[in-house]
Structure formats: structure tokens, C-alpha cells
C-alpha positions in Angstrom: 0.0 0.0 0.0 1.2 3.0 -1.2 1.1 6.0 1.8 -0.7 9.2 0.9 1.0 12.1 -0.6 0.4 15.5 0.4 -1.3 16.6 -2.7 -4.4 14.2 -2.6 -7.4 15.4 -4.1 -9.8 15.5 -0.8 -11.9 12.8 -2.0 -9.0 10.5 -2.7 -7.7 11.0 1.0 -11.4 10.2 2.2 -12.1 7.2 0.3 -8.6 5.9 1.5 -9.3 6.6 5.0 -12.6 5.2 4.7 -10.6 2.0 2.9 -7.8 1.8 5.8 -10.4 1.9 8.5 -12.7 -1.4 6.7 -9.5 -3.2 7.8 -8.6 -4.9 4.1 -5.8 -5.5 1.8 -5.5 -2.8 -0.9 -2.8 -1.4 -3.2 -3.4 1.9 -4.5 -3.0 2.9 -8.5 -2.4 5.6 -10.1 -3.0 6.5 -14.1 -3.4 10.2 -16.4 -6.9 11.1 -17.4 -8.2 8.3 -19.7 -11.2 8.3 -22.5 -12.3 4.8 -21.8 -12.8 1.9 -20.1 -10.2 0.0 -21.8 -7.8 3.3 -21.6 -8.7 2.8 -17.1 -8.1 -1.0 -17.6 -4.9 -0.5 -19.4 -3.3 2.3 -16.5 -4.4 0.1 -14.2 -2.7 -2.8 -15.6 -5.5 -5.0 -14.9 -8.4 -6.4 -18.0 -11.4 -4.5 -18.4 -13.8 -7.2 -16.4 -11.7 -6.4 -13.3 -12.8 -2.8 -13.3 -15.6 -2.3 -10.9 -18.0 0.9 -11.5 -19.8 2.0 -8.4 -22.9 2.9 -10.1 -25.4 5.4 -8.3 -29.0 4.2 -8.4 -31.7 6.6 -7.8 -34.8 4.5 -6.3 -37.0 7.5 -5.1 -36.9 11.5 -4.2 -33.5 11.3 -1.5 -33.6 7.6 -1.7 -30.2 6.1 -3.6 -27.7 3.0 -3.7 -24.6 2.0 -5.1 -24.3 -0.8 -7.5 -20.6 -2.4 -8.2 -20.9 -3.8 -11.6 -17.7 -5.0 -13.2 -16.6 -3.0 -16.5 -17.5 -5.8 -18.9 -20.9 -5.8 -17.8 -23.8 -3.7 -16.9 -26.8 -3.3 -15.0 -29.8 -5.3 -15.9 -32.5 -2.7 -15.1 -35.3 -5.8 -15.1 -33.0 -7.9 -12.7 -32.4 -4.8 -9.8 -36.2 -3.9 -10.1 -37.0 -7.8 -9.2 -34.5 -7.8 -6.4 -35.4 -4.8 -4.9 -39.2 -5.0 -5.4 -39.8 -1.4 -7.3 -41.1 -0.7 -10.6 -38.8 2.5 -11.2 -35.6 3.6 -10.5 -33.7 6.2 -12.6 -29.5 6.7 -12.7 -29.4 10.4 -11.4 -27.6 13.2 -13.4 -23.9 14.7 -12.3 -25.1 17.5 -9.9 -27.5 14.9 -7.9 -24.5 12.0 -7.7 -22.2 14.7 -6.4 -24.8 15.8 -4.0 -25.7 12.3 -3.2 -22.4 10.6 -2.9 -19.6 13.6 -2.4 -17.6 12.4 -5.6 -18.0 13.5 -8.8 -18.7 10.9 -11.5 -15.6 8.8 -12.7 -14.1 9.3 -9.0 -17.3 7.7 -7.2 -16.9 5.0 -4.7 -19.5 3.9 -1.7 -15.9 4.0 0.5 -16.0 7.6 2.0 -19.4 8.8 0.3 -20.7 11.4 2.3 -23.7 9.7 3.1 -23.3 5.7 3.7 -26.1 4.6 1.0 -26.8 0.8 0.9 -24.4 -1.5 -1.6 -25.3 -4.1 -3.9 -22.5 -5.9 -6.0 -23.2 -8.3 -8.9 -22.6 -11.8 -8.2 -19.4 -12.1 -10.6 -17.8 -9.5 -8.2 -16.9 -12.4 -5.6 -13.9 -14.1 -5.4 -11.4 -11.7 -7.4 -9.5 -9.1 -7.4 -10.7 -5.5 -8.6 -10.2 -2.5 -9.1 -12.7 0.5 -7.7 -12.6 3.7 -8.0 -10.2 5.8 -5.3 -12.4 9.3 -5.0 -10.4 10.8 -7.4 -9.9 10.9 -11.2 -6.7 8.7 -12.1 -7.0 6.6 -8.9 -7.9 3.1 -8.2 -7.6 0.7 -5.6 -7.1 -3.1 -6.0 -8.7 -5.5 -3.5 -10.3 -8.8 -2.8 -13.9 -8.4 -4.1 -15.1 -10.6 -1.8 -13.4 -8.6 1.3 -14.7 -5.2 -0.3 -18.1 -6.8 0.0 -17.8 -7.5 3.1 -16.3 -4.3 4.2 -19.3 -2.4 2.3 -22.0 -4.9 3.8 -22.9 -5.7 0.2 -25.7 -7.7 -0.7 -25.0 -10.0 -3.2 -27.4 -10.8 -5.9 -27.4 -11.6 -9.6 -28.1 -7.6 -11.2 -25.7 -7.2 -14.2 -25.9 -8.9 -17.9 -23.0 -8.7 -20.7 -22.3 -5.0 -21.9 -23.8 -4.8 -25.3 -21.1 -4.1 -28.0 -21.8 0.0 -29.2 -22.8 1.1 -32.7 
């Protein structure tokens, strides 16, 4: 683990604190701004699949969650409705994930989100290592899915299918 340096973006030093304190193995990474998710996976030095995007889930008016889906993948909108027993839930737009989470999208993470909003992580997340977003842009950090689950108190459940390829 690499220690902080004194120029960390503020939410990078609270999504590490908030990672130190959960007690688990993590290695921190650090990559210039990239276009893509393959450009991320490649600064990372890890495949695409590893990548886990915390995903902000609007399921009513103040009401949100984070979903952990793994880059080659995405969430099955039919699959989360089922689980969580709601016929609507919308992804909010920048301004309300910032308010909502204290990151701005592509640094989001649930570790150091100003308000603690409930975690679900796609079934494929257990077992490997990933790579989650560190709070700020160009930062990542590696763990155990399954012990960032646990950290989180993640529920588990089948919620992502196969990303379909982009015309």
C-alpha cells in the first residue's frame, strides 16, 4: 500500500481513509486522465472485467444505492427492479450523484461517500481481485472483491448482464 501524498485530491484522501479503516488489503493505482474503459483498464494494468464501476441508483426523491458492476458488464434494469421490489428507479444526473455521494462521476466510490447509501455488487464481483474507483480521477484501488463486499455490507445478488457491443 502505497502512503498518501500530500497533494491528494480530498476525496481521494477520504475514500482511503474510509478503505484503511474497513481493515482490508489494498494497493493503490495511479493513471493520467483516460477516454475509456479499456484506456482505465490498461493504467491500471489490470483487464477491463476487473474494473468495478460503483454505479449510483436513484430509487425514489433522497432515496439512492450504489451498485458495483464489473466493467464488462452492466446493470440489468429488469434484474435490480426484481430484487429490490420497485417498478422504477432512474440513474441520477452529475449535480445529484455529487450531492448524493460527495464524488463526482468517474471518482465515485461507496468508501468515504458522504452519506453511507446501501451497496449491492453483482454476483461475478466475488472471489477476485478489482479494481474501484479511489475518489479521485486517475486513482484506483485493488482489493479482494469478496473482502470489499464485506467491508461495504454488500448484498450480493445476480443484477448485471453482458455489456452490449456500441454502434
Amino acid at each position: 500500500m502505497d502512503h498518501e501524498d500530500a497533494a491528494a485530491a480530498p476525496g481521494e484522501t477520504r475514500a482511503r481513509e474510509a478503505i484503511e479503516r474497513a481493515e482490508i488489503a489494498f494497493a493503490v493505482t495511479r493513471h493520467g486522465p483516460v477516454r475509456s474503459l479499456e484506456e482505465a483498464a490498461a493504467g491500471r494494468g489490470v483487464e477491463p472485467r476487473d474494473i468495478v464501476k460503483t454505479l449510483v441508483v436513484r430509487r425514489a426523491e433522497d432515496d439512492f444505492l450504489f451498485v458495483l458492476v464489473p466493467g464488462d458488464r452492466e446493470i440489468s434494469w429488469p434484474k435490480l427492479r426484481a430484487l429490490l421490489g420497485v417498478k422504477r428507479m432512474s440513474m441520477p444526473d452529475a449535480t445529484t450523484a455529487l450531492a448524493a455521494t460527495g464524488y463526482e462521476r468517474g471518482t465515485i466510490t461507496p468508501f468515504g461517500a458522504t452519506t453511507a447509501w446501501p451497496v449491492i455488487a453483482d454476483e461475478t464481483v466475488v472471489g477476485r481481485a478489482i479494481s474501484i474507483g479511489g475518489g479521485a480521477h486517475g486513482v484506483a484501488f485493488t482489493a479482494d472483491g469478496s473482502d470489499v463486499i464485506r467491508a461495504l455490507d454488500a448484498a450480493v445478488a445476480d443484477v448485471t448482464e453482458v455489456s452490449r457491443p456500441r454502434a
